[in-house]
N, C-alpha and C positions, 0 to 999 in steps of 0.2 A: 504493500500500500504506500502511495508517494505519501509524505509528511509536509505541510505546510508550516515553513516559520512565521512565529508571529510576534516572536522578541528572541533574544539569544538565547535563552533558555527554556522557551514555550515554543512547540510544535504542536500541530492539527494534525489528524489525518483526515485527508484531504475526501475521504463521504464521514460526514458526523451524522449519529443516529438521535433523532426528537422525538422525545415525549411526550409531548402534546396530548397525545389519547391514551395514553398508559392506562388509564382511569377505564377507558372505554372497552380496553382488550378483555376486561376481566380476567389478569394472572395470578395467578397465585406466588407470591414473593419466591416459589422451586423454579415456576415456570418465568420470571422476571430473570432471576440469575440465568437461567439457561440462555434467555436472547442475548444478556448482555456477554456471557462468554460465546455466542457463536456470531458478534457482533468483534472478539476480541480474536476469533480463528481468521477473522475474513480481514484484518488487519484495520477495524473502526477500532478506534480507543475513545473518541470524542463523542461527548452525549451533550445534549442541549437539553436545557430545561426551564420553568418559570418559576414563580413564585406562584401565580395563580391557577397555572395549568391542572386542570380536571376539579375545579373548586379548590385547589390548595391542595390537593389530596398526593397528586402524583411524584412528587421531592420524596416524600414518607413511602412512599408505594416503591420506589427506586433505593430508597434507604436502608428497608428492611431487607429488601433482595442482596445488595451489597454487604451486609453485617451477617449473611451466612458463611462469605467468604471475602473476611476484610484485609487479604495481601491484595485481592484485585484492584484498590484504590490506589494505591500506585503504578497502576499499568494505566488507569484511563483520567482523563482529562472532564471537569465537571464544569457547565458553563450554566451559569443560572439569571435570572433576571429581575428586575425589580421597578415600583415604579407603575403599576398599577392598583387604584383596590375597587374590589368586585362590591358589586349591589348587594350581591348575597353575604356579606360579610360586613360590610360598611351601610348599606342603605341605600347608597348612590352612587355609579359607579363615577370614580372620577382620579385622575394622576394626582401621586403625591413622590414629589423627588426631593422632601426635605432630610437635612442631615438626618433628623430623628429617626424616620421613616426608612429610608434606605442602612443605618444600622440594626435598626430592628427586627430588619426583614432580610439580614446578614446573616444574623444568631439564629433566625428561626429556621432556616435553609442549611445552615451548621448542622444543627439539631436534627432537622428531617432527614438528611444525608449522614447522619453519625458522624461526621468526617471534622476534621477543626480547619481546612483549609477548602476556598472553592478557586479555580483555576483563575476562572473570568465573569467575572459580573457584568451585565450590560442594564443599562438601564432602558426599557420595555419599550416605552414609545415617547417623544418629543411631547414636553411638558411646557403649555404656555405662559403657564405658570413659574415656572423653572426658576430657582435661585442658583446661579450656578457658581457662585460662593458657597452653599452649604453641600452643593455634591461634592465639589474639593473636598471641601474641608470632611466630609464623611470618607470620599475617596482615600484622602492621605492618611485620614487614621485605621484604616482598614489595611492599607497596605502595611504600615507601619506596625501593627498587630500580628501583622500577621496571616490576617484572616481571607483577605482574598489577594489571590498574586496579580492578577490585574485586571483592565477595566476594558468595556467597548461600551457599544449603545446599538441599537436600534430601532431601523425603520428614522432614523435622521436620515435630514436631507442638508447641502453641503453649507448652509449658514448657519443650521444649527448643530452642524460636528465641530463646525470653525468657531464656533459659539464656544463651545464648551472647550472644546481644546486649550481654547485661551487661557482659561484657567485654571488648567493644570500643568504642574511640575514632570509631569512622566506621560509619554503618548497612550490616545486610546490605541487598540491595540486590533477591532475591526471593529465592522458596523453590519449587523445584521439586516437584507434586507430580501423585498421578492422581487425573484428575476425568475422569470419560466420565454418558452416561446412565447406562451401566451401573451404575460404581462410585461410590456418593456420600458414601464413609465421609468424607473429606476437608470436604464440603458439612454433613455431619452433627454431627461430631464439632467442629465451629468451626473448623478450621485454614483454610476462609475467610475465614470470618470475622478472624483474626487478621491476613490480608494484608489484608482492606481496612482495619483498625486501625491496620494501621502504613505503611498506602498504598505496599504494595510488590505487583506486579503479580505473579502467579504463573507459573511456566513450567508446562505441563500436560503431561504426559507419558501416552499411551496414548489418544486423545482416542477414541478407535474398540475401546477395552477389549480389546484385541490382535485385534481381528477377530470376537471373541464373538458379537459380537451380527449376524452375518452367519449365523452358520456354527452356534451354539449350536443345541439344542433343548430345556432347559429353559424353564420355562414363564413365565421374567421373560424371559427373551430372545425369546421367541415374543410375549408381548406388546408389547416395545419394541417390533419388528419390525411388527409391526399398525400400531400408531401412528406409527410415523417413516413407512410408506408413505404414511398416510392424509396426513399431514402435507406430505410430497413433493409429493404431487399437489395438496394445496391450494395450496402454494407456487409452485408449475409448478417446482422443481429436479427435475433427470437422475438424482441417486441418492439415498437414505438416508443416502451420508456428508456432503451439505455440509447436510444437516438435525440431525446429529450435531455436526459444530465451530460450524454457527450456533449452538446448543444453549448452547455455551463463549464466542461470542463476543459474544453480546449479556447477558451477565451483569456486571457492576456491577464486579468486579473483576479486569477486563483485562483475562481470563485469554488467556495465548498461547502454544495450541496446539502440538506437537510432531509435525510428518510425519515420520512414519519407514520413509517407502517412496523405493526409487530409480526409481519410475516415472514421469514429466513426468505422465500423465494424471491419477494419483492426487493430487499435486502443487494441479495445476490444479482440482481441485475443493474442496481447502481452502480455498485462493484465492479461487475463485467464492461460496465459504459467505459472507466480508463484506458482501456485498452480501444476500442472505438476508433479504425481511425478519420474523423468526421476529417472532410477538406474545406478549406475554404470558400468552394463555391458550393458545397452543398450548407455551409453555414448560411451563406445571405439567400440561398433558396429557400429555408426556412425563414429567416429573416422577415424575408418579402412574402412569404405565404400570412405571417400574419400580421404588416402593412396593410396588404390586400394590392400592394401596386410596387413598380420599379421602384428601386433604391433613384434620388435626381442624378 
């Protein structure tokens, strides 16, 4: 599995596996450990995760699996997030990235994960509210603790990475965001561009546009769908999705993909995508399938 640097001492591998419906698989903390070491045969070490993911539930769900066999925490990489609170726990839902806040929701992510260290903190989503004096200042003393080795953010966009940047002492280290065929506002709008500016690798999150492009019948997904077959079979790949992360993985800025399935097989064709070897003109052929028109 390639490894993605993301400071001299932090490395990704380059498919990281999401959480996100942990809650939803219904595993049982036998069968949790089982994904996450056939997760560690296929050479993912990297897991994403939230604070809010499955009501709060899924850090703890991920915790107890881990604490059956606690050497595995040094083999993989925990990336958590924070900076949201849910309606169902607050009343309303609404961002909160104050110092209090984001330490508090440090410890409790400690706690649910058993572990005293979390890789990379990102903070969830851009806070218009945002004191970005009190995330420093939460930032610095969390690194200084100890407690988390470093920071990112997502779903910012390039005024508000530059925003926050400013006020810290040590670089964010990436920025989570969606990038599918489907979705290319990210691709459009520079916020690529802004990671390879500041050569921080992206986390990609939706890399399959939540299924969209399977299951859609609008006429940019019925396109895509043309073109990723036709694609497939020139490639000789099994399905349309390792022609979807090849899509991500041969793009200039790192970008590393987010599985957010508990299936081995689904797993395995991320996987298989590295090798993929997409060209450059079947990239703007997809490209342009979901434009709908020539590149000018």
């Amino acid at each position: 599995m390639e490894r993605i640097c993301l400071a001299e001492d932090l490395t990704f591998s380059r498919i990281i596996h999401g959480s996100w419906r942990l809650r939803e698989w219904n595993y049982s903390k036998e069968q949790i450990l089982d994904l996450i070491e056939f997760c560690l045969e296929q050479g993912i070490t990297t897991f994403d995760h939230a604070d809010i993911y499955g009501n709060y539930t899924c850090e703890s769900l991920f915790g107890e699996a881990l604490a059956l066999k606690p050497s595995l925490r040094g083999q993989i990489e925990i990336v958590t997030k924070c900076g949201i609170k849910l309606a169902s726990k607050y009343g309303l839902k609404h961002y909160d990235t104050s110092k209090e806040h984001i330490i508090a929701s440090v410890h409790q992510s400690l706690k649910n994960f058993r572990t005293d260290y979390i890789d990379v903190l990102l903070i969830h989503r851009p806070d218009p509210f945002m004191n970005p004096e009190e995330v420093a200042e939460a930032f610095t003393q969390l690194k200084k603790e100890g407690k988390v080795r470093y920071f990112g953010v997502s779903n910012f966009k390039r005024s508000q990475f530059n925003m926050l940047q400013s006020y810290l002492d040590f670089p964010l280290v990436t920025n989570q965001i969606e990038v599918s065929a489907y979705h290319l506002e990210n691709i459009d709008d520079g916020t690529v561009d802004l990671c390879l500016e500041k050569r921080i690798p992206p986390m990609v999150w939706s890399p399959l546009a939540g299924g969209k492009i399977f299951t859609a019948d609008d006429e940019k997904a019925v396109r895509l769908r043309d073109t990723l077959e036709r694609i497939k079979n020139e490639l000789g790949a099994e399905t349309i999705d390792e022609v979807l992360y090849a899509w991500l993985l041969v793009h200039p800025a790192r970008m590393m993909p987010i599985v957010g399935s508990g299936k081995k097989e689904r797993i395995s064709l991320a996987v298989r995508a590295l090798k993929l070897p997409l060209r450059r003109e079947q990239w703007f052929d997809i490209l342009q399938s979901s434009m709908g028109h020539e590149i000018p």
